[in-house]
C-alpha positions in Angstrom: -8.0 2.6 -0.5 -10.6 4.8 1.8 -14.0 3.5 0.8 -16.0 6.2 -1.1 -17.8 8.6 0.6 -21.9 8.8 -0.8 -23.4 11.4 -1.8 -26.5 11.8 -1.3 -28.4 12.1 2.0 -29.1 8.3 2.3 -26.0 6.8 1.6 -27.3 3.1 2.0 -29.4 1.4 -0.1 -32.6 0.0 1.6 -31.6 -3.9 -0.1 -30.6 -6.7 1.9 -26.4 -7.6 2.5 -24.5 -10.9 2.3 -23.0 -9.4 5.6 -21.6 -12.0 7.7 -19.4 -11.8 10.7 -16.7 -14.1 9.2 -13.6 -11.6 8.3 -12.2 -13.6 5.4 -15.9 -14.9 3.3 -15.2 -17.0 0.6 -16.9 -15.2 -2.9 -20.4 -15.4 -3.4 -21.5 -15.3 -6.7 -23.2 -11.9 -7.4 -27.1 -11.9 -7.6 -28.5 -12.3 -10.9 -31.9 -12.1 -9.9 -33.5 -8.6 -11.1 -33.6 -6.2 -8.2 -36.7 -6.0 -6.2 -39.4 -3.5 -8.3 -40.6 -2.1 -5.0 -37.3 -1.1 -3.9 -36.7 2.9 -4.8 -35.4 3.3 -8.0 -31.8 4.9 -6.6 -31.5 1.4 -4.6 -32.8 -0.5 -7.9 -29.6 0.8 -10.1 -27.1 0.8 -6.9 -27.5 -2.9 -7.3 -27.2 -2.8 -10.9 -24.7 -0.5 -11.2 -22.3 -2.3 -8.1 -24.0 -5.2 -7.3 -25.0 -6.5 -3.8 -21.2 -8.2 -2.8 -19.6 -4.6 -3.2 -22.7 -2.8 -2.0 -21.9 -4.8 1.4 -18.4 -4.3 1.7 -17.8 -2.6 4.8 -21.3 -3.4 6.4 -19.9 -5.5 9.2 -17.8 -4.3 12.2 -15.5 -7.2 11.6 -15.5 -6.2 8.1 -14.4 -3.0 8.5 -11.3 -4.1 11.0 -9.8 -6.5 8.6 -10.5 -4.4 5.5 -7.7 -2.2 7.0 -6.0 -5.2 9.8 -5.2 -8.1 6.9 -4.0 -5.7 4.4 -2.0 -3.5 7.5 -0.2 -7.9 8.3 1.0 -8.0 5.0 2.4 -5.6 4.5 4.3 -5.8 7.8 5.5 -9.2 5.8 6.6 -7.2 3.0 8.6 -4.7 5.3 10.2 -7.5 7.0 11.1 -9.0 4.1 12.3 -6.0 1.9 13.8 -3.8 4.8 15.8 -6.9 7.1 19.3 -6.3 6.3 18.8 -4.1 3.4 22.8 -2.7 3.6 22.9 -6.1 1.6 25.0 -5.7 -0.8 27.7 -2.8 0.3 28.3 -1.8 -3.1 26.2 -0.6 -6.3 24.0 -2.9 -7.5 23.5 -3.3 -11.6 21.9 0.1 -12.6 22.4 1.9 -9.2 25.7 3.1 -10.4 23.6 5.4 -12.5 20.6 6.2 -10.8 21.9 6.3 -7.3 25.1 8.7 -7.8 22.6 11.2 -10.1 20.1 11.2 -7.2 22.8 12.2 -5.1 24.4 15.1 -7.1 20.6 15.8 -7.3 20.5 16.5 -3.8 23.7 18.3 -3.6 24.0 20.5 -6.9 20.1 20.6 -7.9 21.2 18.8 -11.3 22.8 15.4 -12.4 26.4 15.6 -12.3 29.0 13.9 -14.3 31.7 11.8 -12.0 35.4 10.8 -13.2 36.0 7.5 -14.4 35.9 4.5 -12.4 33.9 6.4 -9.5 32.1 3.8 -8.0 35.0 2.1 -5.6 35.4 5.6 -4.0 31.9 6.4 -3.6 31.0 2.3 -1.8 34.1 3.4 0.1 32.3 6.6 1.3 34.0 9.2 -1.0 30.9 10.2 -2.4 31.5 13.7 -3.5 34.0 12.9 -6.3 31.5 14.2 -8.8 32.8 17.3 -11.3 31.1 20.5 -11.8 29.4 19.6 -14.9 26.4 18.5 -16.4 25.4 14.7 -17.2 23.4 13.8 -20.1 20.4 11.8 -18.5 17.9 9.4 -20.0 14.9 9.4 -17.5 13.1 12.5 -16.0 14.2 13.5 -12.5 11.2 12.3 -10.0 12.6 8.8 -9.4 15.8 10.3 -8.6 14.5 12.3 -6.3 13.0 9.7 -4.4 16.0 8.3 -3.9 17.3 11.0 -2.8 14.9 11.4 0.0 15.7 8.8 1.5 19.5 9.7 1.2 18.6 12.8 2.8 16.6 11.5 5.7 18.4 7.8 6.5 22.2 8.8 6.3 23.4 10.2 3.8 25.2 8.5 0.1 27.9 7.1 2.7 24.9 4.8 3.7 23.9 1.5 1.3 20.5 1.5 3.1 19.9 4.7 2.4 20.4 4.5 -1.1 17.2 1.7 -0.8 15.2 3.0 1.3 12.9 4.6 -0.9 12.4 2.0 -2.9 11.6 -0.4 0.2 9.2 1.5 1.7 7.2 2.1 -1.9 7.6 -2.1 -2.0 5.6 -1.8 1.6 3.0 0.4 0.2 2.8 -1.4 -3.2 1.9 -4.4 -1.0 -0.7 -3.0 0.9 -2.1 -0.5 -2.2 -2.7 -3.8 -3.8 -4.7 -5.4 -1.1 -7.2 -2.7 -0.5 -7.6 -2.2 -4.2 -7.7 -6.4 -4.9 -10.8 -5.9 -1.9 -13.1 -3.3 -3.7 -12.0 -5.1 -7.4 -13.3 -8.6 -6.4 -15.5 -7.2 -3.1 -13.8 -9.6 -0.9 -11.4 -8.5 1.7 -10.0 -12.4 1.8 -9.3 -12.1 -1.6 -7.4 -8.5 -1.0 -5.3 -10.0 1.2 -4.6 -13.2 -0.9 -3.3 -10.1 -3.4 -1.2 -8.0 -1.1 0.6 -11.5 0.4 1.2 -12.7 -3.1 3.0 -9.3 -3.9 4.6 -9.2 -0.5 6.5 -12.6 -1.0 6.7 -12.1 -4.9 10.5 -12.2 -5.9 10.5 -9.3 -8.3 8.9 -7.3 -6.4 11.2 -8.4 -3.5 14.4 -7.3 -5.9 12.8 -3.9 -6.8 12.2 -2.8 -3.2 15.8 -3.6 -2.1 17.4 -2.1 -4.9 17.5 1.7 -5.9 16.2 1.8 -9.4 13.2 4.1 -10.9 10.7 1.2 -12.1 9.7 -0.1 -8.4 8.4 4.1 -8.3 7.3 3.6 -11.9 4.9 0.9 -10.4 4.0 2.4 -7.2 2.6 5.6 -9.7 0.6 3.7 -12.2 -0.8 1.5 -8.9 -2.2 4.5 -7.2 -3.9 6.1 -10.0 -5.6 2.7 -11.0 -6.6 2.8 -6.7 -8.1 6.0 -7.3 -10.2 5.4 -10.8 -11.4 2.3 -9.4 -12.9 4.9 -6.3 -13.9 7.0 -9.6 -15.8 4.0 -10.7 -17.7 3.6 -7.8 -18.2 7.3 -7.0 -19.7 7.9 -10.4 -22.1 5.0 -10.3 -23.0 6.1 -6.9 -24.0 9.6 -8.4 -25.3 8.0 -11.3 -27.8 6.0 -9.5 -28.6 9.2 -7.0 -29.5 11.5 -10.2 -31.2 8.9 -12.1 -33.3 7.3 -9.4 -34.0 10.9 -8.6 -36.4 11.0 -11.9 -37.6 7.7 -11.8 -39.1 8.3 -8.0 -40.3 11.6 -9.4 -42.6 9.6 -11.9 -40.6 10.5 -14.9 -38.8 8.7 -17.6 -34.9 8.7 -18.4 -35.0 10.8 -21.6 -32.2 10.6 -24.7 -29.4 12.0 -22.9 -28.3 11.5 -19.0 -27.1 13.9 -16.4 -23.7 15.2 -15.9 -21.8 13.8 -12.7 -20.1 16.5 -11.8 -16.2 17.3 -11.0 -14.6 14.3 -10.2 -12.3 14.3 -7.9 -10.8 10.6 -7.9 -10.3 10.9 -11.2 -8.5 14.1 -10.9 -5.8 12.6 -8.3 -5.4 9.3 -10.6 -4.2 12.2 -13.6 -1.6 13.6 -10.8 -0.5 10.3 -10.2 0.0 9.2 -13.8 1.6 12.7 -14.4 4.0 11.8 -11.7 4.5 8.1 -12.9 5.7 9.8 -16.3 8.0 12.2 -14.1 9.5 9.1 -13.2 9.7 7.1 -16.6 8.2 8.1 -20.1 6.5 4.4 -19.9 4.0 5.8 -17.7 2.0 7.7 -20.9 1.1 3.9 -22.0 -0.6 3.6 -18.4 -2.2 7.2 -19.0 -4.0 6.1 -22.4 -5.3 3.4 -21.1 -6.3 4.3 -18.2 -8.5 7.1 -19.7 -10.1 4.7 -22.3 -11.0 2.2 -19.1 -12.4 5.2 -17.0 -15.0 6.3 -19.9 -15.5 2.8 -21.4 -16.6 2.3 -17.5 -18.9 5.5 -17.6 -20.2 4.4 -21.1 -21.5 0.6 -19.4 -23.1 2.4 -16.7 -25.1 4.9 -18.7 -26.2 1.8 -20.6 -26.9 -0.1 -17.5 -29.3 2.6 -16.2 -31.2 2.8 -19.2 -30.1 6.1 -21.3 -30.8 5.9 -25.2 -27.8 7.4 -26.3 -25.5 6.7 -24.2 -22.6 6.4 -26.5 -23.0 10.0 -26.8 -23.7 10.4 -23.5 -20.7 9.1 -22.5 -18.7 10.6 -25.2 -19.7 14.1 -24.7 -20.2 14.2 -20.6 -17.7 12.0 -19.5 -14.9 11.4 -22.5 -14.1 14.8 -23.0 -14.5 16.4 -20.2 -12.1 12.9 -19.1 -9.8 14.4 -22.0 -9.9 18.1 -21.1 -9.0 17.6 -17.2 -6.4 14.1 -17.3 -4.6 15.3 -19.9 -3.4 19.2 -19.2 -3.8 17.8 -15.4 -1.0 14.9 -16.4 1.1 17.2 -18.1 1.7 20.1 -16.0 2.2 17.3 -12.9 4.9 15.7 -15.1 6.2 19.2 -15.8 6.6 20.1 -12.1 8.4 17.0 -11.9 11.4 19.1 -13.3 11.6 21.8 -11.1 15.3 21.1 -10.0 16.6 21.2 -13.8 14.6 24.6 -14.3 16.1 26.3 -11.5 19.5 25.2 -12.1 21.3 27.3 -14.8 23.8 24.9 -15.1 21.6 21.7 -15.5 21.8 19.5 -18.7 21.3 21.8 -21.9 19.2 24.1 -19.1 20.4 26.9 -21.8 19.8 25.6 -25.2 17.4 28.0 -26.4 20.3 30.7 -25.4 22.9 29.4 -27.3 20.4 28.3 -30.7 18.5 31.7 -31.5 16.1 30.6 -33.8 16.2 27.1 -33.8 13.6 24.4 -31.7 9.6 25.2 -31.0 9.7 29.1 -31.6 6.5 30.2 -29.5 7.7 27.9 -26.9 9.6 30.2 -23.7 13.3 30.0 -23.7 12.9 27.5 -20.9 10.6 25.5 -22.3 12.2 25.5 -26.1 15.7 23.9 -23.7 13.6 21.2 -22.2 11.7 19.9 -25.6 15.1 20.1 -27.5 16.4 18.1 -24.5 13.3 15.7 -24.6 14.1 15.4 -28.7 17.5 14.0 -27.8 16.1 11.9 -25.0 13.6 10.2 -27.1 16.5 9.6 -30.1 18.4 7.8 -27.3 15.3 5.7 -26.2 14.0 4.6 -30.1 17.9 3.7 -30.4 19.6 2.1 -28.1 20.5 -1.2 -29.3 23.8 -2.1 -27.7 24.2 -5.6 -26.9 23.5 -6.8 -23.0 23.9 -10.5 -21.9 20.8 -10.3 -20.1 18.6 -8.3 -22.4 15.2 -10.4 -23.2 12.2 -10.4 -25.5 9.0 -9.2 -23.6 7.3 -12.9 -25.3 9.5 -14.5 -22.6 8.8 -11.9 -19.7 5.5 -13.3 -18.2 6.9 -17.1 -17.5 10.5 -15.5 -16.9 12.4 -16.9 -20.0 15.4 -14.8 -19.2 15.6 -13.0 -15.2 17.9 -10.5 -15.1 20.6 -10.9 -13.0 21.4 -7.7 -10.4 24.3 -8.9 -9.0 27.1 -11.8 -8.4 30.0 -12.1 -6.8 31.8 -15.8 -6.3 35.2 -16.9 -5.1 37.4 -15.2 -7.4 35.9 -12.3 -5.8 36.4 -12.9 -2.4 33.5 -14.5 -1.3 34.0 -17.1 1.4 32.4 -18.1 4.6 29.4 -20.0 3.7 30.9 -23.5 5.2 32.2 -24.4 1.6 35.1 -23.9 -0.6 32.9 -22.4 -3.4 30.3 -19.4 -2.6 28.7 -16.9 -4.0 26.9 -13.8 -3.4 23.7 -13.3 -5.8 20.6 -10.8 -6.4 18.7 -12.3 -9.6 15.6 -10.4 -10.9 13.4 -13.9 -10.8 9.8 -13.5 -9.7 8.5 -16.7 -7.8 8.3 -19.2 -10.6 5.2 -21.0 -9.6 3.8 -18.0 -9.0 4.4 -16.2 -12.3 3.6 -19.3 -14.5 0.1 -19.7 -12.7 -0.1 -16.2 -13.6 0.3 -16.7 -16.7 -2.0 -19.3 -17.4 -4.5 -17.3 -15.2 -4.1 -14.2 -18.0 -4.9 -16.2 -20.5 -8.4 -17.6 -18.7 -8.8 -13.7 -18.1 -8.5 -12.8 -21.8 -11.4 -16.0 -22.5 -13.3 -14.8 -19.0 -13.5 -11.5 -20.8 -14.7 -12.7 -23.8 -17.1 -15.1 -22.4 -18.4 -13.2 -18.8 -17.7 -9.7 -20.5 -16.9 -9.0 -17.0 -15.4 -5.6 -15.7 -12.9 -7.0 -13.3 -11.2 -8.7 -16.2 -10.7 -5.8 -18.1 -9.7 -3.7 -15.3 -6.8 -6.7 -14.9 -6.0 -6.7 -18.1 -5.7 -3.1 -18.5 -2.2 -3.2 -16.4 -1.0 -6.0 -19.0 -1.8 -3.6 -22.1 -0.4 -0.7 -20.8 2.8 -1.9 -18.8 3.4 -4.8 -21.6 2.3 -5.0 -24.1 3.8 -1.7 -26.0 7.5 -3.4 -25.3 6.4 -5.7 -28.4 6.9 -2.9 -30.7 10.5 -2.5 -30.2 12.2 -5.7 -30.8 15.2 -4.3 -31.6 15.6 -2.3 -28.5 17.8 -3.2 -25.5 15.1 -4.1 -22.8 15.0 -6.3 -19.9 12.6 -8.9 -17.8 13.0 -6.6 -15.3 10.7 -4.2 -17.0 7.9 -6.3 -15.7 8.0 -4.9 -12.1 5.3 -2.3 -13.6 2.5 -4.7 -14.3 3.7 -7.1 -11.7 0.1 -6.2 -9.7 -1.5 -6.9 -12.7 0.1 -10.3 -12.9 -1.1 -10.8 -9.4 -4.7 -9.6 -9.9 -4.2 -11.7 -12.9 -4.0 -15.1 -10.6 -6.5 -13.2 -7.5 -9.3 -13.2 -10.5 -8.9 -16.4 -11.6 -9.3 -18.0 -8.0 -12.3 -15.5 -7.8 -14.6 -16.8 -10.1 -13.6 -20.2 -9.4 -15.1 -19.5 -5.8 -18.2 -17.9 -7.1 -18.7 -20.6 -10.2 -18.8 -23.4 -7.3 -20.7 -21.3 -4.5 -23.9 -23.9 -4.9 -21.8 -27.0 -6.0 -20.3 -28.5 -2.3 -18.1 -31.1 -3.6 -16.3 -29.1 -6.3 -16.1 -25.9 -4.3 -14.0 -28.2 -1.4 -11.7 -29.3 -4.4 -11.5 -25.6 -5.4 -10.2 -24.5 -1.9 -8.2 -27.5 -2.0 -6.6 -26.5 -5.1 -5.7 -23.1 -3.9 -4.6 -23.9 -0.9 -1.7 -26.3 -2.2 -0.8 -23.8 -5.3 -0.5 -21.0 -2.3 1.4 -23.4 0.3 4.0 -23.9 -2.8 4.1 -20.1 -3.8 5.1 -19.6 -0.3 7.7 -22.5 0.3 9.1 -21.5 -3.3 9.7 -17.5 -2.1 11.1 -19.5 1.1 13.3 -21.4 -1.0 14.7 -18.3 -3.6 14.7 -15.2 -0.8 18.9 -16.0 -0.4 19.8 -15.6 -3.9 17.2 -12.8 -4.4 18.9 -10.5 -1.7 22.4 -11.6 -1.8 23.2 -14.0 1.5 26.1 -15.8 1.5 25.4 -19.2 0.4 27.3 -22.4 -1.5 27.6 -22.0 -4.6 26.4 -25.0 -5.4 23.2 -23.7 -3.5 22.8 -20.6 -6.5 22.9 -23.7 -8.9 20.2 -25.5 -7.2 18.0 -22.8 -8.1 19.1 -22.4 -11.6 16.4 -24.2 -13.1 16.6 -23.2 -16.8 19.9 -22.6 -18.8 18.4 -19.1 -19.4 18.4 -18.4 -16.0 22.4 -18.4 -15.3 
């Protein structure tokens, strides 16, 4: 994330820093001390508003390097990681056979194609263009699928496994690094940003996502960069905030019933375009846009309280909720629309022609074009609220945050021809499992977030928990649905954050207390040297080496994990 440009002429407050030349600071605890009453008023809410940690982010040279260096080193970790031998498997994996050969006839016809039975064999083998003239009822909106099939487009063609991953890898890479930039401005620590963007970079579901060509590792990356760029909103609008109210405190006046209006925001503008294109990708990304937009105002509702305005419920509801309302929402909507440009030039697309062929049926006032694609979006939504069909691996979302039931990807043993591991018995295996001792930490650490809320009513938490309510969350109100663990890839930052949080208020909580601050490091340092020998210990069976099979079982801690 670029830090946030000020706006006024004297960007930096005249208050003192907790600069230091150390890179990687341990959290201080933010001052609670009122701010001094000679200071100018602008520098007076700045610290109120963002405190003096975040106020001083970046005030080093050092700072500055590693604010950009440690986030750039892990997420070289992550590309090693997700892009070393990424060809691995040869074949389809799990719910590429869908999503892989529609990107393709994407890129070849402008629409999703059907194929002939039993394609797949032909199209591992490199016979990829066995697909027939006609349309193919599909469930998810196109964007995803063209992402995929850039990278099938620029890395060698469908004939190529790796290119049918690429994509996906090098969103895992940015993912990683996204997360430790935005894990630096949320907690104003850059050691803590890059304790986030590690823990994704080694984290086993996000590990699967990257090296496999599905749509929810570009469902995540979406909802990720619009929360990057309302947290700049945040800070941008407090900035402003502080600029325009300090402006008529200096000038001897008093803040009156109602506050000033902050102007176009851009931030918040680019987060709409990114939500709009995390819903071109899957229809799960309006739970991210909701929320979202209720965390942006609620945060431009706290500050107008924090500065002093009487009303600033109203305040916030009438200069910042609906003007939030009137830009996100047409701006989220015409983004996710653009996302379909390939199916409205393409006469021959999927019911591209409905309207046509049902005179005076659908949305009447609606354009022919547009009447196809909501009838089309009736059907898709009948298909989502239904589909019930039985799965081995499906999985209650209760059991998705300690990892009750992985899914798995892939497995191939003996009986299919997998030898050459040193043993009579191998076996070939990708399993959706994030890093067990990382995800159960995690989810102890949400609920110390939910009680950290309620207790601290800090920001940071909600801003955590806001990923866990949007990507989450809303899967409890389908329990007859077919759904998957795998789902979680979404919130998986959230998740990390989740654990980040936790470790950074224990650091603040014991910044004056020696003794149990050396136990806190302590602590972390063993639960982080585990998280990292455990991702050491699963990466075979999460990117299908060849290994004993006794070796799979090894890891097969729970029953519901085979």
């Amino acid at each position: 994330m670029a830090d946030v440009p000020q706006p006024s002429s004297d960007p930096t407050p005249a208050v003192p820093a907790p600069a230091t030349d150390d890179p990687f600071p341990t959290p201080r605890a933010e001052t609670v001390e009122a701010p001094d009453p000679a200071l100018p008023a602008r520098d007076r809410l700045l610290l109120t508003l963002l405190g003096a940690r975040r106020l001083a982010l970046g005030a080093t040279s050092k700072d500055r390097l590693w604010s950009w260096l440690g986030p750039g080193l892990v997420a070289l970790l992550a590309g090693v990681l997700r892009l070393w031998d990424l060809g691995r498997p040869s074949t389809l994996v799990f719910d590429e056979t869908y999503y892989v050969k529609q990107a393709y006839t994407l890129l070849r016809v402008g629409f999703e194609a059907k194929w002939p039975e039993e394609p797949n064999p032909a199209f591992e083998a490199g016979n990829v263009d066995t697909f027939l003239n006609l349309p193919d009822y599909v469930v998810h909106p196109p964007l995803g699928k063209w992402m995929i099939a850039g990278g099938m487009q620029l890395f060698g063609g469908a004939e190529n496994p790796w290119s049918w991953r690429i994509s996906t890898a090098v969103v895992g890479v940015l993912a990683v690094f996204l997360l430790a930039r935005i894990a630096r401005r949320l907690f104003a620590s850059t050691a803590m940003g890059v304790l986030a963007g590690g823990l994704l970079a080694i984290d086993g579901m996000a590990i699967v996502h990257s090296r496999t060509g599905l749509l929810d590792n570009f469902l995540m990356f979406w909802v990720l960069v619009a929360f990057g760029f309302l947290l700049l909103d945040r800070e941008q609008a407090r900035r402003r905030l502080a600029d325009k109210v300090g402006a008529i405190l200096d000038a001897g006046q008093e803040i009156g019933r109602y506050g000033p209006w902050l102007g176009w925001r851009w931030w918040r503008f680019a987060a709409a375009v990114s939500l709009g294109l995390a819903c071109g990708v899957k229809w799960s990304g309006l739970y991210f846009l909701a929320v979202f937009a209720l965390l942006s105002v609620l945060w431009d509702a706290s500050a107008r309280r924090a500065v002093g305005i009487k009303r600033w419920w109203e305040d916030a509801l009438l200069l910042d909720a609906v003007p939030a309302a009137l830009i996100m929402l047409p701006t989220a909507a015409l983004t996710y629309l653009a996302t379909w440009f390939s199916w409205f030039r393409s006469p021959s697309a999927y019911m591209r022609d409905w309207a046509a062929e049902h005179p005076g049926e659908g949305v009447q006032w609606l354009p022919e074009s547009l009447r196809s694609l909501w009838a089309y979006h009736q059907k898709m939504m009948d298909f989502h609220t239904g589909l019930s069909a039985e799965h081995a691996y499906a999985s209650k979302p209760v059991g998705w945050l300690v990892q009750w039931r992985p899914t798995s990807f892939y497995y191939r043993d003996g009986s299919d021809g997998v030898t050459g591991c040193g043993y009579d018995e191998c076996a070939r295996v990708v399993t959706s499992l994030g890093n067990p001792v990382l995800w159960w930490s995690a989810a102890l650490a949400v609920v110390a977030t939910v009680v950290l809320l309620v207790w601290r009513k800090d920001w940071r938490a909600t801003a955590v928990l806001s990923g866990l309510v949007a990507g989450w969350l809303p899967w409890f109100a389908y329990p007859d649905r077919t759904i998957f663990t795998f789902y979680a890839i979404v919130f998986t930052p959230w998740v990390v954050l989740a654990l980040v949080y936790v470790v950074t208020v224990l650091l603040e909580r014991t910044e004056r207390l020696p003794s149990a601050r050396g136990w806190v490091i302590w602590g972390v340092t063993a639960l982080m040297t585990v998280i990292v020998v455990m991702s050491i210990f699963f990466y075979p069976i999460w990117t299908a080496m060849n290994v004993p099979e006794w070796f799979w079982r090894l890891h097969m801690w729970l029953p519901s994990w085979i």
